[in-house]
GUVOGU-877544 format. One line per 4 residues: for each residue x, z, y of C-alpha. Coordinates in steps of 0.25 Angstrom, whole numbers. Last residue first. Layout:
BEGIN
X:Z:Y  ...
//
This chain:
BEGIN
-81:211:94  -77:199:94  -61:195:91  -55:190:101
-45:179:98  -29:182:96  -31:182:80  -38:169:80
-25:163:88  -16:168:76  -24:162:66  -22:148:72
-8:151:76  -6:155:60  -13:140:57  -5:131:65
10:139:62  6:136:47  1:121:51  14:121:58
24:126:48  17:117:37  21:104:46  35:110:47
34:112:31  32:96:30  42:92:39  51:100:31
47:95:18  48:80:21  63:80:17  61:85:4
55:73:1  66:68:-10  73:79:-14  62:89:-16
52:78:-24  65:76:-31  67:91:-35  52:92:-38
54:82:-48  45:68:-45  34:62:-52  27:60:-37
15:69:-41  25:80:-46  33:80:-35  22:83:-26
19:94:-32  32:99:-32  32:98:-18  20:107:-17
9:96:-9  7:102:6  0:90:11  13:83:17
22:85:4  11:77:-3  11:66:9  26:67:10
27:62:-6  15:53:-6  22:45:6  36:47:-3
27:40:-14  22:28:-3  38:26:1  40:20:-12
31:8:-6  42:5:5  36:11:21  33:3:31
28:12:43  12:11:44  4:-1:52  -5:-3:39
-3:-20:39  10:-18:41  12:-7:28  3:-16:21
12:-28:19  23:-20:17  15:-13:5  12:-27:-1
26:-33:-1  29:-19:-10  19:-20:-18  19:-32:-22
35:-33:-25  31:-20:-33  23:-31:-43  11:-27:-48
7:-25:-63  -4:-37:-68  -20:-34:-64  -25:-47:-59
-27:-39:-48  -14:-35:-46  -10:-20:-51  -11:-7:-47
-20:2:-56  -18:-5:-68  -23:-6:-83  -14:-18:-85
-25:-25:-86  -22:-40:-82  -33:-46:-78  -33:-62:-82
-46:-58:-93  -55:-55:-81  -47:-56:-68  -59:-53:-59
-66:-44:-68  -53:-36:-68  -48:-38:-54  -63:-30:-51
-60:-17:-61  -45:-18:-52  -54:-16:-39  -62:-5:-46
-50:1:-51  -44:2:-36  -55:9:-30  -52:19:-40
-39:20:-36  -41:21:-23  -52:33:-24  -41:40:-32
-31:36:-22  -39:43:-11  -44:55:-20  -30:60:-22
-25:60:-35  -16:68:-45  -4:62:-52  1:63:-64
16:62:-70  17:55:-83  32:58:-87  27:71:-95
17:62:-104  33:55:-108  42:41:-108  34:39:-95
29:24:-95  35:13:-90  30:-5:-87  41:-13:-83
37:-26:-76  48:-37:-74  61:-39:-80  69:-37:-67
61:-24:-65  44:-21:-61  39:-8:-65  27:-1:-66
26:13:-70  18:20:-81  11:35:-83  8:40:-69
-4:49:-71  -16:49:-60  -25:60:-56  -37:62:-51
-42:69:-63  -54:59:-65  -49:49:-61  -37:48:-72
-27:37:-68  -18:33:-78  -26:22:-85  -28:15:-74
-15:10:-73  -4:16:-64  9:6:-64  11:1:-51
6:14:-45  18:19:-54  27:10:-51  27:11:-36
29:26:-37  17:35:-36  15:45:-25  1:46:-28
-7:43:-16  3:35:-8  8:26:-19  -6:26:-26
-13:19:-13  -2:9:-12  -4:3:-24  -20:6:-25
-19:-6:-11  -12:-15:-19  -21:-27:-15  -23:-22:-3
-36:-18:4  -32:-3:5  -20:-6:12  -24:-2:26
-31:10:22  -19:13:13  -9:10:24  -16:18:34
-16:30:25  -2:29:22  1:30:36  -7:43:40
-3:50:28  11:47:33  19:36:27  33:38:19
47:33:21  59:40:12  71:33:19  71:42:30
76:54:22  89:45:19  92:44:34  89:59:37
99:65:25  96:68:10  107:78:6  116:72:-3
118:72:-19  123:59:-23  135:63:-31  146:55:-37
157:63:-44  150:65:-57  148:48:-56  163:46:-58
160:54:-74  175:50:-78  184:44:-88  173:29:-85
170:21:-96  169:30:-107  154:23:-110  147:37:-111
149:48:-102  159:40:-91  151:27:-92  137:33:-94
140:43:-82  144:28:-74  131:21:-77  123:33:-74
129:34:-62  128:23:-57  114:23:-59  109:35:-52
120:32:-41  111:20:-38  99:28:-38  106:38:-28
108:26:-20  94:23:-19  90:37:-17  98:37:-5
93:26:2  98:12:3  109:5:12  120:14:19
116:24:7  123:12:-3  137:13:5  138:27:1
133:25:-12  146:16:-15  155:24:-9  150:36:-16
153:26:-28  167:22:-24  170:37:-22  166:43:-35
175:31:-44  175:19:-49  189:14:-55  187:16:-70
171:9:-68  182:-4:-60  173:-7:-47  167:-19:-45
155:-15:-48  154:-7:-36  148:-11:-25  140:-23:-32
138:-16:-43  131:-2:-39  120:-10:-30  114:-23:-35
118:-22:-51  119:-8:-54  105:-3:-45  97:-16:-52
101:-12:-65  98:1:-63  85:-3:-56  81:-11:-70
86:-2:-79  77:9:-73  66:0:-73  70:-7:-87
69:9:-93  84:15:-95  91:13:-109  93:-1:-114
97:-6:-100  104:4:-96  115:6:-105  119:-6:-112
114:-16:-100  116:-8:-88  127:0:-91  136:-13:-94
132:-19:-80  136:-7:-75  150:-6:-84  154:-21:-78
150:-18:-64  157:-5:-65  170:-12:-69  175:-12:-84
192:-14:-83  196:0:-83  183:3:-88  188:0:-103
200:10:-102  190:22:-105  196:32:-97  188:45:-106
199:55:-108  199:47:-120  201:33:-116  213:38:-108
220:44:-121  216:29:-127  224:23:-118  237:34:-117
236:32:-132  237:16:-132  248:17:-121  257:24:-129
252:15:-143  257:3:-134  272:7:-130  275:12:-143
269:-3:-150  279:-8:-137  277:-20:-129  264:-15:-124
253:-27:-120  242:-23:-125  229:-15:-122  217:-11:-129
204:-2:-127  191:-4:-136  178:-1:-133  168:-8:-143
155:-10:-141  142:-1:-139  139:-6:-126  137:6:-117
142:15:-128  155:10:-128  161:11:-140  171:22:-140
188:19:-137  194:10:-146  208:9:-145  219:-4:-143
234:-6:-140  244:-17:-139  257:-22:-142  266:-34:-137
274:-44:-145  261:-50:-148  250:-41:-150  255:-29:-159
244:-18:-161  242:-2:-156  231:5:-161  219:16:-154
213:27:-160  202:35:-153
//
C-alpha cells in the first residue's frame, strides 16, 4: 500500500488506494486535506493507511448500513442466490433490518444494537422468523468484514441465536389431529384445490412443491412420489426450480388415500383437457386451474380459510399441514429419522423442530406398554383347568 502526499492551495493533502472492493469492483481510494505542513500531512497519511491494514477501512466511517445493504443486494445477492432466495432477502433487508437500523453508521454497529434489535422483533414474529432475519444480516455483515474491508471486525461472531425453545414459541407450531384433518378433507373434497390440500397432509410437501408436482413425478406403480421442481411466485412473477443434483430429488412413498386422490384427480384434469381443447395450458400439472396455468399461493391461502369454517376445525396457516404430517408420523411410531427423510429434512432439524412432541408421544407408548403387561398379568392370575 503506497500512499502520496500533494500541494492544494496553500494547504496539503493526502491520498492511498486500499483494494477494489469486491462488492462493486471499483475503485477505493482514501484522501484528506487540509494540513498546513507537507510533515504534518505524510504523518497523518501513514497513521491512515496503518489503520486500513489492521483492516479499519476508512470508507465505512461515512457508509451506513442502509447504504452497504442496498450495496450487498444488488452486487452480491442479486447475481448469486436463486430469485426466491434473492427475493425474501431483499424483502427481509428492505421491511425489517432497514428500518430499525439503517440508520446506523456499518463502523458504529455493534453486538448489542443488533440483540436489541432481535429483541424487539420476538415481541412480534416467531423464532424462526428472527433467526432468518439474522441468517441475512449476517451474511451481509461476514462479506463486509471477510471480503469488502468494510468492517475491522467479524460484529456477527459475537451474536448468537442459540436458545432453548420455550412454551410460547412451541405454541406457534399449530397442527390438526387425525380426527381434524379428516374432517376437513371430507369437507373439502368438492373443492377446486381439493389434491392441494390432500398432498399437504399426506406428504408433508411444502407449498411449492404441491404447487409444482406434475405428473410426470408420480410413479403409481411404486407408490411413490419424487419431488423434483417447486413453484414460486416473487416480485417478478413465477420462478420455476429444480435440484442442482439426482441427490437433491427426495422421494416420497404414498399412502393408499392420496393415491386414490391423485388418481381421481387426473381423471378430472383428462376432463379440463377436452373442455379447454387447444386453450389448455399443459404444464403437465397435478395442481393447477382448470385451464391448466400455475396457481397463485394467494389462492390458496383465501381458499383454505374458507374451508377451515366450513369443516368446524381450528384455523390453522397452510405450513401448519407439514407440522400435521410431522405429529402424525411421530404419532404412529414412525423412526424420526424416517420421518425426516420424507419431509427433506436432517435429522438434527427434524429433532430441533418437533422435538417437543416427543414426550407426549412416549407417555402415550408408557400406557399402551403398561395396558398390555396388566393384560398378561390378569391371565396369569386365572385358574388354570385341570
Amino acid at each position: 500500500m503506497k500512499g502520496h502526499v500533494y500541494q492544494r492551495g496553500k494547504t496539503y493533502s493526502y491520498a492511498f488506494d486500499l483494494p477494489s472492493d469486491p462488492l462493486t469492483g471499483k475503485r477505493n481510494q482514501v484522501f484528506k486535506g487540509g494540513f498546513k505542513t507537507e510533515k504534518e500531512a505524510w504523518a497523518a497519511c501513514r497513521k491512515a493507511m496503518a489503520d486500513a491494514e489492521r483492516g479499519a477501512n476508512l470508507k465505512a466511517t461515512k457508509m451506513t448500513l442502509a447504504q452497504y445493504l442496498q450495496e450487498y443486494l444488488e452486487t452480491h445477492a442479486k447475481p448469486n442466490f436463486k430469485p426466491t432466495s434473492y427475493d425474501t432477502e431483499k424483502t427481509i433487508i428492505e421491511a425489517r433490518i432497514i428500518p430499525a437500523l439503517g440508520k446506523v453508521k456499518l463502523e458504529a454497529l455493534t453486538p448489542r444494537a443488533i440483540k436489541t434489535f432481535y429483541a424487539e422483533l420476538r415481541k412480534s414474529y416467531s423464532k424462526d422468523y428472527v433467526k432468518n432475519i439474522h441468517g441475512v444480516l449476517k451474511r451481509a455483515l461476514r462479506l463486509a468484514y471477510t471480503e469488502s474491508g468494510l468492517l475491522g471486525e467479524d460484529i456477527m461472531s459475537k451474536v448468537s441465536m442459540r436458545s432453548k425453545v420455550n412454551a410460547n414459541e412451541q405454541k406457534e407450531m399449530q397442527f390438526w389431529t387425525i380426527e381434524e384433518f379428516t374432517r376437513f378433507l371430507e369437507s373439502s373434497r368438492e373443492h377446486v384445490h381439493y389434491i392441494v390440500f390432500s398432498l399437504a397432509v399426506y406428504t408433508g410437501m411444502r407449498r411449492g412443491e404441491v404447487l409444482g408436482l406434475r405428473w410426470q413425478d408420480i410413479d403409481f406403480e411404486h407408490k411413490e412420489l419424487r419431488v423434483i421442481q417447486t413453484a414460486n411466485w416473487t416480485r417478478n412473477g413465477l420462478v420455476i426450480q429444480r435440484p442442482k443434483t439426482n441427490d437433491s430429488i427426495r422421494r416420497v412413498k404414498l399412502f393408499q388415500r392420496i393415491i386414490d386422490d391423485l388418481q381421481a384427480r387426473y381423471e378430472q384434469v383428462q376432463a379440463y383437457k377436452t373442455e379447454y381443447g387447444d386453450a389448455y395450458e399443459d404444464n403437465d400439472l397435478v395442481c393447477c386451474y382448470p385451464s391448466g396455468g400455475y396457481i397463485k399461493p394467494k389462492r390458496i391461502t383465501e381458499g383454505m380459510e374458507v374451508l377451515v369454517r366450513k369443516a368446524g376445525v381450528k384455523k390453522i396457516r397452510f405450513h401448519d399441514l407439514r407440522h400435521t404430517h410431522a405429529s402424525f408420523l411421530l404419532r404412529i411410531g414412525i423412526n424420526p429419522k424416517v420421518a425426516a427423510e420424507r419431509l427433506g429434512m436432517t435429522p438434527a432439524m427434524f429433532n430441533e423442530r418437533y422435538s417437543h412432541l416427543l414426550p407426549t408421544m412416549q407417555e402415550e407408548a408408557v400406557d399402551k406398554i403398561e395396558q398390555e403387561l396388566n393384560k398378561h398379568a390378569e391371565k396369569s392370575l386365572e385358574p388354570v383347568d385341570k
